[in-house]
N, C-alpha and C positions, 0 to 999 in steps of 0.2 A: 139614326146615327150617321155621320156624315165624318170621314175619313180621309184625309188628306198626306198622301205621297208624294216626299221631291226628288226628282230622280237627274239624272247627269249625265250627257254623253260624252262618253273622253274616249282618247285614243286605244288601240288595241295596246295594252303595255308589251306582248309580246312582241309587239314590232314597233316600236318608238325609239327614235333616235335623236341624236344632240347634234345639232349642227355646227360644225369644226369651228367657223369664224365670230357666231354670235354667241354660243353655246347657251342657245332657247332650245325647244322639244318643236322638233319637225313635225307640223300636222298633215302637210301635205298629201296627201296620196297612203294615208296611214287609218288602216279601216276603223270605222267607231263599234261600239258597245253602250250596255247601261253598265254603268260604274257596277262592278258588280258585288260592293259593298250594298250598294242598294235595290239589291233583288232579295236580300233579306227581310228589310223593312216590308219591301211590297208583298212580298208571299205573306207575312205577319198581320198588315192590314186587310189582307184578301180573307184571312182564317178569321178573323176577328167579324169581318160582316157575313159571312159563310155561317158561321154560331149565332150571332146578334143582327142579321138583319142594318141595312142601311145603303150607303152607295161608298165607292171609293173613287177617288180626283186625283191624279197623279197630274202633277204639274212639275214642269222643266225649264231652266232658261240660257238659250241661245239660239245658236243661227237659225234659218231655213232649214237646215236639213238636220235637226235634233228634231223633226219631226218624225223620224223614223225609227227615232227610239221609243216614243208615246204611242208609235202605231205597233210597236214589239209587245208595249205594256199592257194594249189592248188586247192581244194574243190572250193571255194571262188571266182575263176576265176585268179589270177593272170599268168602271161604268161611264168616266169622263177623262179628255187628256187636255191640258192645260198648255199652250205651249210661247213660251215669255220671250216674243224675239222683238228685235229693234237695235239700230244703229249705237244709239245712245250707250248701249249696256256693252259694246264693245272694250275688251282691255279692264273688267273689273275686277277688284281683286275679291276675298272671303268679306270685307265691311262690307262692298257697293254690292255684290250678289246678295248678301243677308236683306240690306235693306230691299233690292227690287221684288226677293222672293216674298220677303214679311207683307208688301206692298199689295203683292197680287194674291195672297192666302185670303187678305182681306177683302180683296173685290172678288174673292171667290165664297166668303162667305156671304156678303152681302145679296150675290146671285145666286147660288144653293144651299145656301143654309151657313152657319158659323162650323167648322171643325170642330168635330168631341178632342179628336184625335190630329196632331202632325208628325208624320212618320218620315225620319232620315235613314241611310246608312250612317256606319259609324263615321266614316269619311271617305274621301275620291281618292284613286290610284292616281291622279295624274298630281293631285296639290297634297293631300296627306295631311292638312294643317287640322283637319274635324273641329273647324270652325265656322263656318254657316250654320249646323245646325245651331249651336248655342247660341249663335246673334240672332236669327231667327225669334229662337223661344224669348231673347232676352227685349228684341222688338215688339211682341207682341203679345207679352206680359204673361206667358205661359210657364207654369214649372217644368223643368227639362230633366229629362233621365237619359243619362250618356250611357255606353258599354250595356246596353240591356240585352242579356243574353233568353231571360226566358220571360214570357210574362205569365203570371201564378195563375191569377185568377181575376175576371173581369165583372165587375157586376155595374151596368149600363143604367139600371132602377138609382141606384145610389151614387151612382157616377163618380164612381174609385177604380181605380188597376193598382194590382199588387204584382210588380214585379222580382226579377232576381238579378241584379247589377253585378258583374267583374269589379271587383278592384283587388289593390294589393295584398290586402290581408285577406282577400276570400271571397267570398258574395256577401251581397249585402242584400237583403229584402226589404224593399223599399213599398211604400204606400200612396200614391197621389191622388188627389180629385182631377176631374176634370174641366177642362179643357187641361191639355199636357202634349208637351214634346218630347218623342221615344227616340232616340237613335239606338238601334239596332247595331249587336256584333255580328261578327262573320262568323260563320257553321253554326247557328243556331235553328237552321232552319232549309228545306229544300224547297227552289222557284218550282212550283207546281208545272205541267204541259197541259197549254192548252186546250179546249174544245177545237173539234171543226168550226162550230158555231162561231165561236170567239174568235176565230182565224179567219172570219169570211168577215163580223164584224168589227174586225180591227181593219181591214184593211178599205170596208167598204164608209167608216164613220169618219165624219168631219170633227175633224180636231178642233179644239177653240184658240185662236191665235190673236194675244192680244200685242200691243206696243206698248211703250212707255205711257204715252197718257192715255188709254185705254184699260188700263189695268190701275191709274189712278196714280201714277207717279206726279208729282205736283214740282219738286224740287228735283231739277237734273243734273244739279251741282253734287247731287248725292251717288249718280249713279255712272259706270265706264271709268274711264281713266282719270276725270274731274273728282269722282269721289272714291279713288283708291290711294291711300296715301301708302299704299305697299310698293318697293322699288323690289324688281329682285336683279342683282347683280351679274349672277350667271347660274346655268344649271350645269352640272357634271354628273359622272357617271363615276361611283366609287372607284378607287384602285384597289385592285385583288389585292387580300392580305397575303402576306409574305410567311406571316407564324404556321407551323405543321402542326398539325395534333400532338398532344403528348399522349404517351402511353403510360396510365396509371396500373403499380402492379400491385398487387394485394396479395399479404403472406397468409397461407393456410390459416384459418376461422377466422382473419382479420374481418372487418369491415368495410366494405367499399365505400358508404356515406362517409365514415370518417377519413378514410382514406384521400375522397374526394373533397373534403374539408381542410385538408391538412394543406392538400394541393393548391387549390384554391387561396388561404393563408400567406402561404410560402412564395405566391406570384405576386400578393397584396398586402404587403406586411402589415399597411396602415388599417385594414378593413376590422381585425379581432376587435383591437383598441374600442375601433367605433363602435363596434357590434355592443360589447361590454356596454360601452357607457350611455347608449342608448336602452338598455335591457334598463338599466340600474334605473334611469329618468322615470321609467313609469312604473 
């Protein structure tokens, strides 16, 4: 089984700042991490070959020095780190990153084997959009399971996972063949500590560093700023709200649900209406 992780170096959010005249996000001198949506996914594919046997490829793409997140990943025990840098992929948005990553999963299977598995976080702290992973799966014809908080049950012989999905109305238990794309929730899971062992071979292994046409990029119109048609305008930092809490009071053996339904009503007149007439539709 052959398991493929994409992992992201972004800035420390705790210290990331907006700079006054452009209001872009100051990378400068702003320490990095692994996106740490995506230490989910990886703990998840590590458990998965840990039971079933196989290797796991964590692959990343950007500068020189996102090497230091693959060599974090290695800590962790995975088996290979991938790491997708080159001029070209400068300035891309979630399309040109989907296509470079879809790009090199492929010239990674080609050289170790096809992916059973491609394992995301749900999405990055620094862009939030959790859309790579789904171009990804949608580049390369994989079915995609977004919000997966648990996975049920794995069976590798008949090449199915039965997962347990977030959504609105509750979990959803889901079933896929494989080959598939998992993004992984936050708190489903804890980044294991590594070996010594895994700490002396992360630091002592060669990473594999491909470029654009080394990893089989063919079209470069597709990828960096040529193949981002995403502008962003500016970035800000919310304004603190203004509203206090309210204090909801509840009369002796009232109910505070309802009490907190009343409340809730009474700030949204329009919301009963809908509720109703959406009950009635189905």
């Amino acid at each position: 089984m052959h398991i493929v992780v994409c992992i992201k170096q972004v800035p420390d959010s705790a210290q990331i700042r907006v700079h006054p005249v452009t209001n872009t996000i100051m990378r400068q001198g702003v320490p990095t991490i692994i996106n740490p949506y995506d230490l989910f996914a990886l703990e998840e594919a590590l458990r998965l070959r840990d039971r079933f046997g196989g290797e796991v490829t964590v692959l990343t793409m950007g500068p020189p020095s996102a090497e230091e997140s693959l060599r974090k990943a290695l800590t962790f025990g995975v088996d290979r780190a991938v790491l997708l840098t080159d001029r070209f992929f400068a300035g891309s948005d979630t399309l040109a990153t989907s296509f470079a990553l879809a790009t090199a999963i492929k010239k990674i299977g080609d050289t170790w084997g096809a992916p059973d598995i491609v394992f995301t976080g749900k999405q990055t702290i620094d862009g939030d959009t959790a859309q790579v992973g789904p171009g990804i799966a949608k580049r390369l014809g994989l079915m995609q399971i977004t919000y997966v908080a648990k996975i049920a049950e794995f069976d590798p012989e008949g090449r199915t996972v039965t997962l347990e999905r977030r959504a609105e109305g509750g979990t959803q238990v889901l079933r896929s063949t494989l080959p598939c794309l998992i993004a992984m929730l936050e708190a489903t899971n804890e980044i294991r500590r590594g070996t010594m062992a895994d700490a002396l071979r992360g630091a002592r292994s060669e990473i594999v560093k491909w470029n654009a046409k080394e990893a089989g990029v063919t079209d470069m119109g597709k990828c960096g700023l040529k193949g981002s048609p995403t502008i962003v305008k500016r970035v800000f930092a919310p304004s603190a709200r203004a509203e206090k809490a309210k204090l909801v009071e509840v009369a002796e053996g009232g109910s505070l649900a309802e009490a907190l339904i009343d409340e809730v009503f009474t700030r949204q007149p329009g919301l009963e209406p809908d509720l109703i007439t959406l009950a009635r539709g189905h």
